[in-house]
C-alpha positions as a Python dict, from the first residue, in 0.01 Angstrom:
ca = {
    (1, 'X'): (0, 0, 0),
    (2, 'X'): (351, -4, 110),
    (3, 'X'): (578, 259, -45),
    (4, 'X'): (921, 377, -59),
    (5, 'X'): (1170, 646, -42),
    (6, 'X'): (1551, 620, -59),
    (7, 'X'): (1761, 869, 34),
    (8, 'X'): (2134, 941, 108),
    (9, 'X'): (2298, 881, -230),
    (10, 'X'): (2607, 1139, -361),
    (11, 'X'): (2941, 1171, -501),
    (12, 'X'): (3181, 1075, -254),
    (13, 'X'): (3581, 971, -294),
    (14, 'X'): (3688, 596, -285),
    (15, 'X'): (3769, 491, 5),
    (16, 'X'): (3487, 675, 174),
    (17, 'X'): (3111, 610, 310),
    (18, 'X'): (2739, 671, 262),
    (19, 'X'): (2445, 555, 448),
    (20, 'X'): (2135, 494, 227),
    (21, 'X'): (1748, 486, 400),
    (22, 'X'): (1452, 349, 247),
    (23, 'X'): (1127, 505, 458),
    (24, 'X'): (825, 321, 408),
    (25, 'X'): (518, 438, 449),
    (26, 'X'): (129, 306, 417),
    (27, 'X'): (257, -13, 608),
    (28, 'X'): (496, -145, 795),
    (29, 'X'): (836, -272, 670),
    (30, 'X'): (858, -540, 959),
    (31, 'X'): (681, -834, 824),
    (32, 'X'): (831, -748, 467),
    (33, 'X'): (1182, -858, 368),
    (34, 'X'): (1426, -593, 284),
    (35, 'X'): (1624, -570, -82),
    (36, 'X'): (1866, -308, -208),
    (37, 'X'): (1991, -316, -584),
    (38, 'X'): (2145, -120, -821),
    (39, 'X'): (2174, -79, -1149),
    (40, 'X'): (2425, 67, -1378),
    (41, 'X'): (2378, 208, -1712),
    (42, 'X'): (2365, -97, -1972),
    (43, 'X'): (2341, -360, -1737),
    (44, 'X'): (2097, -588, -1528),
    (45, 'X'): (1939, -497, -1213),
    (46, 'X'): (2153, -645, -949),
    (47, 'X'): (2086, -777, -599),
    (48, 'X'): (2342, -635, -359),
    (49, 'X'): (2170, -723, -28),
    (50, 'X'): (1849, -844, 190),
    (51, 'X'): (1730, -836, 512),
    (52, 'X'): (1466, -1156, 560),
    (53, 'X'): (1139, -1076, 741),
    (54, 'X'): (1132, -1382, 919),
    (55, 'X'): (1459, -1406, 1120),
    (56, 'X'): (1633, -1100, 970),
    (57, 'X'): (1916, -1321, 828),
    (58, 'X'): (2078, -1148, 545),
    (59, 'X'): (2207, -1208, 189),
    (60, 'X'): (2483, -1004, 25),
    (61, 'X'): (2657, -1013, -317),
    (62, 'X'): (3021, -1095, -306),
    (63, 'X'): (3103, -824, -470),
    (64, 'X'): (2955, -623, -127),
    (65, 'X'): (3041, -837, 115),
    (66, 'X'): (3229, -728, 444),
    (67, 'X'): (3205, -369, 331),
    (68, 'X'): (2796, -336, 314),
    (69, 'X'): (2579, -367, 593),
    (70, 'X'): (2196, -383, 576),
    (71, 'X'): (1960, -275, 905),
    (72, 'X'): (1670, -167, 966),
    (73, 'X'): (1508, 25, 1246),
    (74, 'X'): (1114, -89, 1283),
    (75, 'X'): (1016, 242, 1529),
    (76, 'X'): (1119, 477, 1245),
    (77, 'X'): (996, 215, 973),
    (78, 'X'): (1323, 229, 769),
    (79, 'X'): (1566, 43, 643),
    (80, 'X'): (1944, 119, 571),
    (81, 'X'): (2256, 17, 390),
    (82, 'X'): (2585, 177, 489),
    (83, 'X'): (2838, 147, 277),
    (84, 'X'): (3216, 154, 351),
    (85, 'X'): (3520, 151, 131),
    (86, 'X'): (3353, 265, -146),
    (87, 'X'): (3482, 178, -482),
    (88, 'X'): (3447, 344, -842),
    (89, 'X'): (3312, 28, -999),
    (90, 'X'): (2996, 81, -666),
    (91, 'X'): (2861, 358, -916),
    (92, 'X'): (2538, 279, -989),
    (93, 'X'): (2142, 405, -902),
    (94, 'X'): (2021, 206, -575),
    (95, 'X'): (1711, 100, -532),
    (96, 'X'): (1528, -45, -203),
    (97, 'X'): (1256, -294, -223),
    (98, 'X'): (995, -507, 14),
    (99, 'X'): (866, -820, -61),
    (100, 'X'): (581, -937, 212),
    (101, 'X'): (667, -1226, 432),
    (102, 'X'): (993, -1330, 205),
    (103, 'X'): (1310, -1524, 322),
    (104, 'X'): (1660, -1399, 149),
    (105, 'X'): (1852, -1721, 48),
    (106, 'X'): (2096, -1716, -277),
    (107, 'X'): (1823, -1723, -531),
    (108, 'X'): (1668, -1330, -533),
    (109, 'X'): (1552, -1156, -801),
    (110, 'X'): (1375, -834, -857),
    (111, 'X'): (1034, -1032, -1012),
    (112, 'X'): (1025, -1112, -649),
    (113, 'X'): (984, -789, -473),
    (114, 'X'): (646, -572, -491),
    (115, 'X'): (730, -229, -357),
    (116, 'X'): (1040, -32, -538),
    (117, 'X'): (1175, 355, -408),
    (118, 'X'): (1267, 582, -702),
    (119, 'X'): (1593, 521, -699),
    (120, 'X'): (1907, 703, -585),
    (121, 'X'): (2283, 808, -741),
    (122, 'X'): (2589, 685, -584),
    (123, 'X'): (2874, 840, -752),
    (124, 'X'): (3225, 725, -639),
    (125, 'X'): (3492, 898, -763),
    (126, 'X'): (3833, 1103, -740),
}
């Protein structure tokens, strides 16, 4: 069984960058399709990005977009979001899931996705 581990979170200024990983291990994250969210206290589990298995196209939020980019690197069975430009309101925990043989169009939500990591802090702020 596929599971993960995210690393990488912290406090950093805004304006600055962090790279999150998600290591799987038990299987391999290639034929799964990639998902990072985050949630903030009081509110909903969001969907910020996702890497398709299928073609690796990739999905991200608006409120992401052009400063978030999604990868991931098959030999070291991980996948990544760096994050640029941070901003206060990007405080949240983020979480990496896999969801086997899925395709990332507008419509994703967490019901769909099968392996979660733990969880990890981003913290932006002066």
């Amino acid at each position: 069984q596929l599971q993960l581990v995210e690393s990488g979170g912290g406090l950093v200024q805004p304006g600055g960058s962090l790279r999150l990983s998600c290591a799987g291990s038990g299987a391999s994250l290639d034929v799964n399709a990639i998902g990072w969210f985050r949630q903030a206290p009081g509110k909903e589990r969001e969907v910020i990005s996702c890497l398709s298995s299928s073609d690796d196209s990739t999905y991200y939020a608006d409120s992401v977009k052009g400063r978030f980019t999604i990868s991931r690197d098959n030999a070291k069975n991980t996948a990544y979001l760096q994050m640029n430009n941070l901003k206060p309101e990007d405080t949240s925990v983020y979480y990496c899931a896999a969801a086997w043989s899925y395709y990332c169009s507008r419509w994703i939500y967490p019901g769909d996705f099968t392996s979660w990591g733990q969880g990890t802090q981003v913290t932006v702020s002066s």
